[in-house]
N, C-alpha and C positions, 0 to 999 in steps of 0.2 A: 625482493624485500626493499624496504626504504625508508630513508632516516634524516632528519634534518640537525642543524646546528647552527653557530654564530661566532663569532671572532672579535675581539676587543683588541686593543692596544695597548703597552707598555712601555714606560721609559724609565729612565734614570737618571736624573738631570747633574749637569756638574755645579758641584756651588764651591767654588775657589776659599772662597771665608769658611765656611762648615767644616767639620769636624769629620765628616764623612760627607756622600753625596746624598743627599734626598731620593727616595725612590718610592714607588707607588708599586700595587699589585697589577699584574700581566692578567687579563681575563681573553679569552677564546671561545666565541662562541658556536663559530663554527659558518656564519653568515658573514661573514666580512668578504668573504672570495665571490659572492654572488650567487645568486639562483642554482642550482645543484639539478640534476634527473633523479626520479625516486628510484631508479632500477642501478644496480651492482655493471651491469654489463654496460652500461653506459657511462660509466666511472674508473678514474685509476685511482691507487691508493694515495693518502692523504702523505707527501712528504716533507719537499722546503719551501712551500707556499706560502708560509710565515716569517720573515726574515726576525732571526734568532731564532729561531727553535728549529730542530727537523725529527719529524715521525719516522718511525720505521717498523716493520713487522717482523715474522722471525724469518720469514726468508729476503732477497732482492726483491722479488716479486707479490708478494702479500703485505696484509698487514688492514687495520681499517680504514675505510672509504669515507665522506659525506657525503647525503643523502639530504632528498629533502623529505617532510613527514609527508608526502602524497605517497607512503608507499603500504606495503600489505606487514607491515611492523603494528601497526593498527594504535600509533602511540604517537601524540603532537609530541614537537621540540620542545621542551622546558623553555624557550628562549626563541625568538626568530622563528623562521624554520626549517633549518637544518640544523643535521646532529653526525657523530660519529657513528659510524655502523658496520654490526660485526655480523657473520654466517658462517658458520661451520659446515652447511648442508656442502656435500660436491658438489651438485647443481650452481652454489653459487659463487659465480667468475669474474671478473672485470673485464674492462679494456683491454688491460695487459698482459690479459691469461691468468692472473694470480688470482687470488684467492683472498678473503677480507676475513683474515683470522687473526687471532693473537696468540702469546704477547706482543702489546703494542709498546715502542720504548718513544721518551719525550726525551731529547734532549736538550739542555735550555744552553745556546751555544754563545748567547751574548753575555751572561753575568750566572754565577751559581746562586741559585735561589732558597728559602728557607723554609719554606712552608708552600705546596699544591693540595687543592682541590678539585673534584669533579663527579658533577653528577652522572647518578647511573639508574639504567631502569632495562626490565626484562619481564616478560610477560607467563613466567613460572620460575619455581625456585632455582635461587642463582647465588653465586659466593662472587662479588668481588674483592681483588687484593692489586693496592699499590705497593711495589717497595719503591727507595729510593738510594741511590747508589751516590758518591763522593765520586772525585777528579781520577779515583784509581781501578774506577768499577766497585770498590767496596761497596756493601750492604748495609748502609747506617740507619733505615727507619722502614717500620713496615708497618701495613694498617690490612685492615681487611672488614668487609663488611656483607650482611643478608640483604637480597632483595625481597622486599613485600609483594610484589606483582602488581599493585597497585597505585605506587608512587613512586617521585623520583627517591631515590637515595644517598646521599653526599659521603665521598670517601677521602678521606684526606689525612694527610703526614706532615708532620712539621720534624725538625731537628737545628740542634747548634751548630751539627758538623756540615758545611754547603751541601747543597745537593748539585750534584752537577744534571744525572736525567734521572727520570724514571720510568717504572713500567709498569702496565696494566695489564691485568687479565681476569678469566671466570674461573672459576677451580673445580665448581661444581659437576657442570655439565648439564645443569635439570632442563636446559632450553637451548638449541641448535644458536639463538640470535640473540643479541642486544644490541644498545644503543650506549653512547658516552654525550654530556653536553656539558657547556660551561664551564670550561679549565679555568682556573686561575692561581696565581703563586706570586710570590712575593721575591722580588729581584735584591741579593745580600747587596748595598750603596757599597763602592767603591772608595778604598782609602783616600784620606783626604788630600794627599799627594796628587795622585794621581786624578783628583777631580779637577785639582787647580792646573792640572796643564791640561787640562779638558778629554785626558784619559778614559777618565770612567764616567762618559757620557753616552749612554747605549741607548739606543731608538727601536724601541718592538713597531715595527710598521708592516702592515699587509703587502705582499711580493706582489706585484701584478703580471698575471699572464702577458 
């Protein structure tokens, strides 16, 4: 199977005089790390390759891969050409012996965010569901959404109380794979304190191998 995506940047900038820090939305889209293989077994799972944020699946070793859309998913990226990709079959293994299932968890490790999105698409019926958790693991906001089979789908949560990460997964089961592209969230600015002594100045920039 195989699946493309893209990768965008985020920051936060400090502004000493404001009130709070200025901050802009974190977009992902999956392409910032470069050129991807369309097969699972030539891939490990997606981790801290993003500096702020780190993936992780339900086990050490699982969890979803990037892909690029040269693969038998039979579905271009929404974006670039890579995406996040998921397989349930046993047949499908990675690099590292694991496995590219979910739940997939995001944690956003530079600033707690207010609001994530991201698109979803599966090539028969499918249930996705974000929740998003606070600083304590609590459970403050949940969404969930149908796949059409024909389009992407956008799922997304917003809340007052920060989200610290979140997690994805399918609930359904009507289809062994899917794909995830274009993450985006909005980074809660830093008190204004702490902006002015250049505290709450946080930089989402691509990790380089």
């Amino acid at each position: 199977m195989k699946a493309l995506g893209k990768v965008g940047t985020a920051c936060v900038l400090a502004a000493p005089l404001a009130l709070t820090a200025p901050s802009t939305a974190g977009v992902v889209t999956f392409d910032e790390l470069g050129a991807h293989p369309s097969d699972f077994f030539l891939v490990n799972p997606l981790r801290d390759e993003y500096a702020g944020l780190r993936f992780s699946g339900p086990s050490e070793l699982d969890g979803g891969a990037i892909l690029d859309q040269n693969s038998n998913f039979g579905i271009s990226a929404r974006s670039g050409r890579n995406f996040l990709a998921f397989n349930r079959l046993p047949a499908a293994t990675m690099a590292n012996g694991g496995r590219p299932l979910d739940p997939e968890t995001i944690e956003f490790l530079s600033s707690p965010v207010s609001s994530v999105e991201i698109y979803c698409f599966g090539t028969s019926s499918l249930n996705f569901v974000m929740e998003g958790f606070d600083s304590n693991g609590k459970l403050v906001t949940r969404s969930e959404i149908a796949n059409n089979n024909t389009a992407w789908v956008r799922l997304a949560i917003s809340s007052t109380t920060p989200i610290s990460k979140v997690s994805l997964s399918e609930t359904k089961g009507g289809s062994p794979a899917w794909i995830f592209d274009d993450l985006s969230f909005t980074p809660i600015p830093a008190p204004a304190g702490l902006a002015a002594l250049g505290l709450g100045s946080v930089f989402l920039v691509r990790r380089r191998r």
